[in-house]
KOLBAVEX-597980 format. One record per residue (C-alpha): residue in three letters; chain; x, y, z. Coordinates in steps of 0.1 Angstrom, whole numbers, plus 5000, padded with zeros to 4 digits. Layout:
# residues N
<roro><r>ala</r><c>A</c><X>X</X><Y>Y</Y><Z>Z</Z></roro>
...
END
This chain:
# residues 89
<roro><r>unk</r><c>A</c><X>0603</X><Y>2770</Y><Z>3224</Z></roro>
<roro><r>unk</r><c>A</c><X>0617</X><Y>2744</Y><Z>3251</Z></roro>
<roro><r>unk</r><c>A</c><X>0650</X><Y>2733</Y><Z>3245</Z></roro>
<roro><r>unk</r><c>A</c><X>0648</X><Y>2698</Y><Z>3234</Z></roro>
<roro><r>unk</r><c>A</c><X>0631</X><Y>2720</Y><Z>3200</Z></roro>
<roro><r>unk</r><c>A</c><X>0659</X><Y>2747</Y><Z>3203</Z></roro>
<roro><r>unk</r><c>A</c><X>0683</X><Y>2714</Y><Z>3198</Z></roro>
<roro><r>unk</r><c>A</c><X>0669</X><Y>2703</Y><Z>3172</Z></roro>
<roro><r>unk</r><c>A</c><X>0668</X><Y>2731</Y><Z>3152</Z></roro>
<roro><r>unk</r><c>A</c><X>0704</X><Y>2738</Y><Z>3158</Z></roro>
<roro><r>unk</r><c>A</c><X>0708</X><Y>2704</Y><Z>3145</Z></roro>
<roro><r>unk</r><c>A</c><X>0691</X><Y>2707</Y><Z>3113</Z></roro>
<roro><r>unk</r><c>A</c><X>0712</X><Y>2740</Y><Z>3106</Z></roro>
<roro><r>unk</r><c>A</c><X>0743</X><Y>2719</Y><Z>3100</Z></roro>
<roro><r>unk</r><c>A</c><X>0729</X><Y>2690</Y><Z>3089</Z></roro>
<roro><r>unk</r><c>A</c><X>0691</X><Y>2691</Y><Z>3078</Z></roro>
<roro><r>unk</r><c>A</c><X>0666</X><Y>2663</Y><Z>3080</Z></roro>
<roro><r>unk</r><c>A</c><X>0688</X><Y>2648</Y><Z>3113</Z></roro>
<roro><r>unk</r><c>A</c><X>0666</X><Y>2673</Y><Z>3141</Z></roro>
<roro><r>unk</r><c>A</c><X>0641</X><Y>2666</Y><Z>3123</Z></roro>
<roro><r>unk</r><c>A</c><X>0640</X><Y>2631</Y><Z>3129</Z></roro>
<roro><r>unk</r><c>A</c><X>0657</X><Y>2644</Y><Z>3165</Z></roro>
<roro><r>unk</r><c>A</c><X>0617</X><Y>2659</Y><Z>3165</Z></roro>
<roro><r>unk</r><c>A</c><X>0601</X><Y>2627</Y><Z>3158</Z></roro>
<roro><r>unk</r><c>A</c><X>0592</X><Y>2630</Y><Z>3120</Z></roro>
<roro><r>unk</r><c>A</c><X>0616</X><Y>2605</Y><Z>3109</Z></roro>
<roro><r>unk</r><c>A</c><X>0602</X><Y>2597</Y><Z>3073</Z></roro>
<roro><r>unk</r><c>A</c><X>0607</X><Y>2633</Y><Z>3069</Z></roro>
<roro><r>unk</r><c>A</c><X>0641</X><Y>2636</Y><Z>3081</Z></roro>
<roro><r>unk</r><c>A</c><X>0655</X><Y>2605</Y><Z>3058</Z></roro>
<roro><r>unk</r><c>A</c><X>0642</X><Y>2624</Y><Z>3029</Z></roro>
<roro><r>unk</r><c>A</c><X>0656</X><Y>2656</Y><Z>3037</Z></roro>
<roro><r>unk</r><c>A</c><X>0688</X><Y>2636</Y><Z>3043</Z></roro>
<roro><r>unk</r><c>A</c><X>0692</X><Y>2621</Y><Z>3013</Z></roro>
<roro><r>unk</r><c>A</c><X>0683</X><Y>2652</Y><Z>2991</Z></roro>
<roro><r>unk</r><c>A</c><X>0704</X><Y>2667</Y><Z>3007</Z></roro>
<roro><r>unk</r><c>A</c><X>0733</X><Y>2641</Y><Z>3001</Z></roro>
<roro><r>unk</r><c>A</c><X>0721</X><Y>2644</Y><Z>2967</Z></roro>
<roro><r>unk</r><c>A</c><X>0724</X><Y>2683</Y><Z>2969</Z></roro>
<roro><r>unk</r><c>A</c><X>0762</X><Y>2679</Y><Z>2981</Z></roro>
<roro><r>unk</r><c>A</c><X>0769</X><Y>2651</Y><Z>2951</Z></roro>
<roro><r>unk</r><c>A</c><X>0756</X><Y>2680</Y><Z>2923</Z></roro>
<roro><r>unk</r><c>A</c><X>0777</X><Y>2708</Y><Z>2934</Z></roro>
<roro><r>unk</r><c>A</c><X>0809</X><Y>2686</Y><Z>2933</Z></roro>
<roro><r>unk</r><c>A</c><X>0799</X><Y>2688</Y><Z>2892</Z></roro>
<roro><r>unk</r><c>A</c><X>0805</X><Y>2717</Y><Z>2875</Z></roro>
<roro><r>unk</r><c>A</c><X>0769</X><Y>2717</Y><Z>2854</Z></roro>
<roro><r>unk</r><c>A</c><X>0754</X><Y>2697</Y><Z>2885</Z></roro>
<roro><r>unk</r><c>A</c><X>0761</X><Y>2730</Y><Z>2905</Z></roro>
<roro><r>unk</r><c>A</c><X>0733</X><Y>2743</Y><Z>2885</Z></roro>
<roro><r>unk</r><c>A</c><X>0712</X><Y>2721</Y><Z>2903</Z></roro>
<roro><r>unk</r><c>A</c><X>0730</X><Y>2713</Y><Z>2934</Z></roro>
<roro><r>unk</r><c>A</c><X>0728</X><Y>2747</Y><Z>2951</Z></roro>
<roro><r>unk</r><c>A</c><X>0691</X><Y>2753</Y><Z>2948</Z></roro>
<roro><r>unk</r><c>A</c><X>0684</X><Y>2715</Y><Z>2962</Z></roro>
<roro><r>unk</r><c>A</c><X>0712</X><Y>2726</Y><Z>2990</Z></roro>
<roro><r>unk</r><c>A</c><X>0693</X><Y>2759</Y><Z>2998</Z></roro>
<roro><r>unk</r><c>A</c><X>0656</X><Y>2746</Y><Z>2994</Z></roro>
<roro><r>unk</r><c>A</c><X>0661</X><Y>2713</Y><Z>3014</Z></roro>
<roro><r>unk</r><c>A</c><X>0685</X><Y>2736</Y><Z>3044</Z></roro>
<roro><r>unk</r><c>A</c><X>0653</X><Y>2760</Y><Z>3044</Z></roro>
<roro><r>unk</r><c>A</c><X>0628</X><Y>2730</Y><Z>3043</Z></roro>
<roro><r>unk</r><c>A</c><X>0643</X><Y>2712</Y><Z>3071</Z></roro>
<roro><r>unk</r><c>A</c><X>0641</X><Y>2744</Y><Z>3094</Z></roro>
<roro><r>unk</r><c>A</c><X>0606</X><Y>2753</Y><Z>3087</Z></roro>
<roro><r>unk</r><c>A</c><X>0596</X><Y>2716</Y><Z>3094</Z></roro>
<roro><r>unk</r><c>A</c><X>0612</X><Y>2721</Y><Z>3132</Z></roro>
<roro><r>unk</r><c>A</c><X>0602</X><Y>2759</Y><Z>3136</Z></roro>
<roro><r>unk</r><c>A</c><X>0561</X><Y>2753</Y><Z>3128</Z></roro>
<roro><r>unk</r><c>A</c><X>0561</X><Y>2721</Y><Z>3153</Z></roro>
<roro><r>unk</r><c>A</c><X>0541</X><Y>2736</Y><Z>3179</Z></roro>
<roro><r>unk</r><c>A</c><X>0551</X><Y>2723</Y><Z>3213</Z></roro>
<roro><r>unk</r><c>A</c><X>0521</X><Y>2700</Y><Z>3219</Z></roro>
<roro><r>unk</r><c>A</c><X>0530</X><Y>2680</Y><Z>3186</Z></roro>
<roro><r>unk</r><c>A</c><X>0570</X><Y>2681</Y><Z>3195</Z></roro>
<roro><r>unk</r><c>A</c><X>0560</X><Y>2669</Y><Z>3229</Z></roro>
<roro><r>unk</r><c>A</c><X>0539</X><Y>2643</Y><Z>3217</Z></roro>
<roro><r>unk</r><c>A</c><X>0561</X><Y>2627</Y><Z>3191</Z></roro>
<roro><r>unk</r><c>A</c><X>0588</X><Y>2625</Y><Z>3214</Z></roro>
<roro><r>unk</r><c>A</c><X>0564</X><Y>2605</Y><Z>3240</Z></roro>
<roro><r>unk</r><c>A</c><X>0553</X><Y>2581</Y><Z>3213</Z></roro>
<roro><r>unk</r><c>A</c><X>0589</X><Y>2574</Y><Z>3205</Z></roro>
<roro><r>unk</r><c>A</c><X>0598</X><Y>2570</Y><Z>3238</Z></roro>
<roro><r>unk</r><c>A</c><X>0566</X><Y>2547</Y><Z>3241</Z></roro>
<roro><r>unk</r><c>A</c><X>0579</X><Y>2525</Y><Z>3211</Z></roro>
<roro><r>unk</r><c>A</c><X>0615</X><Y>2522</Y><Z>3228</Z></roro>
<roro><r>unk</r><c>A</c><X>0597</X><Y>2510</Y><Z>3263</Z></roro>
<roro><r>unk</r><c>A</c><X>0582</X><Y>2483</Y><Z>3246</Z></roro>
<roro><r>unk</r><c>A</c><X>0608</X><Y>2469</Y><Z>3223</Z></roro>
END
């Protein structure tokens, strides 16, 4: 695991969906962002709780999976293509 991948999985333990868009799947990492906003809005409810903590736990587990099964090559190439898309802008 190179460390650019080691970063972004530490990211996406505190916050998911932001290393995942650090690893280049950025439609991904909005949607894990806002579920999980959605997650933290529910468990300030009392019955939302109900649904809240399973959304918080599903979407924290979702987002590291995404990160841990990027092999290298894919990491590595979505990070050149991003970098590619900067360079020309």
């Amino acid at each position: 695991m190179n460390q650019d991948k080691l970063i972004a999985l530490v990211v996406n333990l505190f916050v998911p969906g932001a290393g995942t868009i650090m690893a280049g799947k950025k439609q991904t990492g909005i949607i894990q962002i806002v579920l999980f906003g959605l997650s933290l809005l529910l468990i300030m409810t009392f019955f939302g709780a109900i649904l809240g903590f399973p959304l918080y736990i599903g979407v924290w587990i979702w987002g590291i999976i995404t990160i841990v099964t990027m092999d290298d090559a894919e990491f590595e190439k979505k990070k050149s293509q991003e970098a590619t898309q900067d360079s020309e802008k």
